[in-house]
C-alpha positions in Angstrom: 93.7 132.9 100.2 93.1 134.5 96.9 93.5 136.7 93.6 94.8 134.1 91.0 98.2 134.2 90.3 99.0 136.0 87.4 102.3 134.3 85.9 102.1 132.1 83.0 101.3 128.4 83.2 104.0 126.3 82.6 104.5 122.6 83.1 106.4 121.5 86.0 109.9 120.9 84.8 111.1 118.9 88.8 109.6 118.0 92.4 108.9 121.2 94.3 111.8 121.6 96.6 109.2 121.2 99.6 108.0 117.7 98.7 108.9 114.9 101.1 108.5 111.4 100.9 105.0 111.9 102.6 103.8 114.7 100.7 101.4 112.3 98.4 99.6 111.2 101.2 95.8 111.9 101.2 95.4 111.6 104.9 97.6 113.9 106.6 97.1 113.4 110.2 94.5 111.9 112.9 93.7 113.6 116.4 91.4 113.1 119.3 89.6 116.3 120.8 87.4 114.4 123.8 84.8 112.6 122.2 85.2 113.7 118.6 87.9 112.1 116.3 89.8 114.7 113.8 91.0 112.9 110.3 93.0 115.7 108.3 92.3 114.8 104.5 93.9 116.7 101.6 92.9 118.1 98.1 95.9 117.8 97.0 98.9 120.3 97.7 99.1 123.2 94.9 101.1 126.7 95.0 101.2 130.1 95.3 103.8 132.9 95.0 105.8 133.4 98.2 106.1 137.1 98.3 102.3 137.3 98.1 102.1 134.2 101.1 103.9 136.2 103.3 102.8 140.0 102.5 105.6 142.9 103.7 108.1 140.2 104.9 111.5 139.9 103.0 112.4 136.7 101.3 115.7 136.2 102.9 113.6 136.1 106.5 110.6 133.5 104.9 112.3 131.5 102.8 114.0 130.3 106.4 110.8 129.0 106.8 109.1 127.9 102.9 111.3 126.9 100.4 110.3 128.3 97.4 110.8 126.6 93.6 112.5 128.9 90.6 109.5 130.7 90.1 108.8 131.5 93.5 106.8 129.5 94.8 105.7 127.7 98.2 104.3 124.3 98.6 100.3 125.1 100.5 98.1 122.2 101.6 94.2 122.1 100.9 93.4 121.1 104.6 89.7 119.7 105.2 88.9 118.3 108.8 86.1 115.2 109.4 85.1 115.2 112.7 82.9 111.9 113.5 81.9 111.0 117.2 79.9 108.3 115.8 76.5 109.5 115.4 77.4 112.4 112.8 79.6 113.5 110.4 80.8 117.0 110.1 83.4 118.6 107.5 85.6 121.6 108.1 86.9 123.4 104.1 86.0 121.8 101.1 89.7 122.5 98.9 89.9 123.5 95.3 87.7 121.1 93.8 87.4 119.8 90.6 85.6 123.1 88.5 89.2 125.1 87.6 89.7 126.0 84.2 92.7 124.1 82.7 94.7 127.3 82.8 94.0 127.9 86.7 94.4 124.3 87.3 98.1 124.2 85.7 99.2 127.5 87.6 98.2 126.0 90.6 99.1 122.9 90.1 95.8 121.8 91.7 94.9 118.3 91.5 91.5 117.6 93.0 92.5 114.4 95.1 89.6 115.3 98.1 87.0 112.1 96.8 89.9 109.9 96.9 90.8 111.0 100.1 87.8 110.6 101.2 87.6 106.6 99.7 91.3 106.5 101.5 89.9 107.0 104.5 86.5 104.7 104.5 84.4 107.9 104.5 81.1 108.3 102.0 80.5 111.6 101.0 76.8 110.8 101.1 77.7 110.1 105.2 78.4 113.9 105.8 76.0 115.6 108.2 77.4 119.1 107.9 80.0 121.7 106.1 81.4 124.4 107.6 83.2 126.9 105.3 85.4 129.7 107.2 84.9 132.0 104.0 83.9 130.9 100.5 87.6 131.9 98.8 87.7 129.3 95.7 90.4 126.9 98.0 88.1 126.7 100.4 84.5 125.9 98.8 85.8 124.2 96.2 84.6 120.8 96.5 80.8 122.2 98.1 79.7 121.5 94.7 80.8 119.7 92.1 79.4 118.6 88.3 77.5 115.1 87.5 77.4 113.6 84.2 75.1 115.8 82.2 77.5 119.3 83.6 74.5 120.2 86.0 76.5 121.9 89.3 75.2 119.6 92.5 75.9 119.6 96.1 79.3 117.0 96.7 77.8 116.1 99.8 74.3 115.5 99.5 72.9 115.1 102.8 74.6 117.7 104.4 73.5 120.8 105.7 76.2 123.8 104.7 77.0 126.8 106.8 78.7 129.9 105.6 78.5 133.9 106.4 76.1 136.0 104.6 78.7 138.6 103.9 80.7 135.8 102.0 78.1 135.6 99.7 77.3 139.4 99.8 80.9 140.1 99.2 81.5 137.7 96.5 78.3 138.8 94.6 80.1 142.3 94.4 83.0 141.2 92.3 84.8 143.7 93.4 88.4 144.7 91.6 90.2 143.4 95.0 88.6 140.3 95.7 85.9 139.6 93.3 88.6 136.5 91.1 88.5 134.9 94.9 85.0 133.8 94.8 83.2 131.3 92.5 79.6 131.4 92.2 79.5 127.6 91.2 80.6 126.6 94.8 78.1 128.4 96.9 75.1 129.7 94.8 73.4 126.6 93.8 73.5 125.8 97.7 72.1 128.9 98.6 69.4 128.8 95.5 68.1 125.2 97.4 68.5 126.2 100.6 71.1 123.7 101.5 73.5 126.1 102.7 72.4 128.2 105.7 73.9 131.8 106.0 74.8 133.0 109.3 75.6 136.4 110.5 78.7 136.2 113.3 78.9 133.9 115.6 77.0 130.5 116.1 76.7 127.5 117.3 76.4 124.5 114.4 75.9 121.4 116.8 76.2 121.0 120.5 80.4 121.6 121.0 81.1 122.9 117.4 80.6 126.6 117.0 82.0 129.4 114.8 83.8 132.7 115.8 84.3 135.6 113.7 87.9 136.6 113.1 88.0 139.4 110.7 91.0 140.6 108.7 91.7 138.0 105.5 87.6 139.0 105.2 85.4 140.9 106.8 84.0 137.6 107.7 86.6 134.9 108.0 85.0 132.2 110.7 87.2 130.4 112.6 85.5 126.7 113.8 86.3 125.8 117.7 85.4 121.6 118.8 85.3 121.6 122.3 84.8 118.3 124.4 85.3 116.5 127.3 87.5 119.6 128.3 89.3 120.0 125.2 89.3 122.4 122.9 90.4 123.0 119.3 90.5 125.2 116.7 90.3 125.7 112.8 91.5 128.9 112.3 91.8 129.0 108.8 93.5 132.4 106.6 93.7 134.1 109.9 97.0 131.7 110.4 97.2 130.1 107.1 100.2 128.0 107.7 102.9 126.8 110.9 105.3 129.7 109.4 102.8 132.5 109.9 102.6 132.3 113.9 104.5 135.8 114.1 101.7 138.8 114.8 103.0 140.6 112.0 103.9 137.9 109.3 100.5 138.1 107.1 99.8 137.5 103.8 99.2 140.0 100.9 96.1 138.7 99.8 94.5 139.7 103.1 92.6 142.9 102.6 92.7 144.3 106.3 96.7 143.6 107.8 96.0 145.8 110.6 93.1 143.9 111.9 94.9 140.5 111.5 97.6 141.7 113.8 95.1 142.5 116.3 92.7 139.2 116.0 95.8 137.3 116.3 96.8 138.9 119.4 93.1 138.2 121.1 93.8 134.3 119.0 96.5 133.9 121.1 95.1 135.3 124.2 93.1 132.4 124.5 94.6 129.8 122.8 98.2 129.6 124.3 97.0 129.3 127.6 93.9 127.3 127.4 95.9 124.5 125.7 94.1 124.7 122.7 94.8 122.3 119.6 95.2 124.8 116.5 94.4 123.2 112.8 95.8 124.8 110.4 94.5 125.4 106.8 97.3 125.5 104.1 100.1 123.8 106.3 100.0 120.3 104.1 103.3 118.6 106.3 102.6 120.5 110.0 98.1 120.6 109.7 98.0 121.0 113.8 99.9 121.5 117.0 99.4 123.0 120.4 101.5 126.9 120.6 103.5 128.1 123.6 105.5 131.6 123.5 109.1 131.6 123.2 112.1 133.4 124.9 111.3 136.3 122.9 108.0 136.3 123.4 106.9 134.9 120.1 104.3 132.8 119.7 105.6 128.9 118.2 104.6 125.7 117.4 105.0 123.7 120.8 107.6 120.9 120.2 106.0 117.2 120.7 
């Protein structure tokens, strides 16, 4: 997602009518995908207008689905995946991060909680091997950098290797009028300027069973991240399906800047997905982060009930 909201910042006047009694929790779910374990850990949930989350779609049909506060707006997770198979450490998103101005931080109610849920979950920072970023929006690369104690921008993880498109960093060097408020510089630049973060151009493979897949539409380069082992298979795949209430082909959002082409690389998505039995993680869905699809009576694809 994208293009900061433009309504004023106000305080928060009561609980966000999507909170739960779980929604503080830093780690928001555990899987197993063959040999790799999957800990979900969160930024912290923020928000975002509803009418731009869900594009063309009327309220009266998505609010069914996100309960939105009086101004509008839906409760999003900051999804990051650590997978660990107990020789390396690999990291899927990297949140909002902690370089906001105090303005952005209070419309978003952003709150910057990915080191402590990192420390919640026994997990060093200094252990990660590798970063994957799906695109470099600023909830997604957030916490790729951060600042130490003399305001000098460093890597968060310091070991790692980081991997991101070339066309991310192309595009958001353009600061174009669409798109250009989406990127920060601060989160990928110094990476790039030291060579820490490798730029890729379509489809790769990071480590043996983790590869990327381009799936164009939210950007030109949007990567989705597939883990495959032992026979299993799942899939990050991020802004393409931000959230559980965007599985519909034609239920995107309006910061994507091709809604055609996301019908269409959901279709092929699903192609492969629904019947291979693959384990879908979702990027901005902060209570539902994965679950396996199956197409309903209608022929619709759904969350597949546990």
């Amino acid at each position: 997602m994208s293009l900061f909201d433009q309504s004023a910042a106000q305080p928060e006047a009561q609980r966000h009518p999507a909170e739960r009694p779980d929604t503080a929790t830093l780690i928001r779910g555990r899987a197993r995908i063959g040999v790799w374990e999957a800990t979900v850990l969160t930024d912290g949930f923020f928000f975002l207008d509803g009418g731009a989350m869900f594009g063309v779609i009327p309220k009266p049909l998505w609010e069914k689905r996100a309960a939105a506060d009086a101004r509008n707006r839906i409760l999003l997770g900051t999804n990051t995946v650590v997978l660990r198979d107990g020789r390396q450490t690999i990291v899927i998103e990297t949140g909002i991060g902690d370089k906001l101005t105090e303005k952005q931080r209070a419309i978003y109610g952003a709150k910057a909680l990915l080191p402590a849920a990192f420390q919640a979950a026994g997990i060093a920072m200094e252990s990660v091997d590798v970063v994957i970023n799906s695109h470099l929006h600023f909830d997604h690369s957030g916490w790729n950098t951060r600042r130490d104690e003399s305001g000098r921008v460093v890597a968060t993880f310091p070991h790692a290797r980081y991997f991101a498109q070339r066309g991310e960093v192309d595009d958001g060097r353009k600061q174009r009028e669409r798109d250009g408020v989406s990127y920060m510089a601060e989160n990928y630049e110094p990476l790039v300027a030291s060579g820490q973060m490798t730029l890729l151009e379509g489809a790769a493979e990071i480590v043996p069973g983790i590869h990327v897949e381009l799936f164009p539409g939210h950007t030109p380069q949007l990567q989705a991240v597939h883990i495959e082992s032992q026979g299993e298979h799942a899939c990050y795949i991020s802004d393409l399906i931000p959230t559980s209430a965007h599985l519909d082909l034609t239920w995107g959002m309006g910061y994507d800047l091709d809604p055609l082409r996301i019908i269409e690389e959901r279709k092929r998505f699903y192609a492969r997905a629904i019947p291979e039995n693959w384990l879908v993680l979702f990027t901005h869905d902060h209570h539902t982060p994965f679950g396996y699809l199956e197409w309903n009576e209608r022929g619709r694809p759904v969350l597949r009930e546990q």
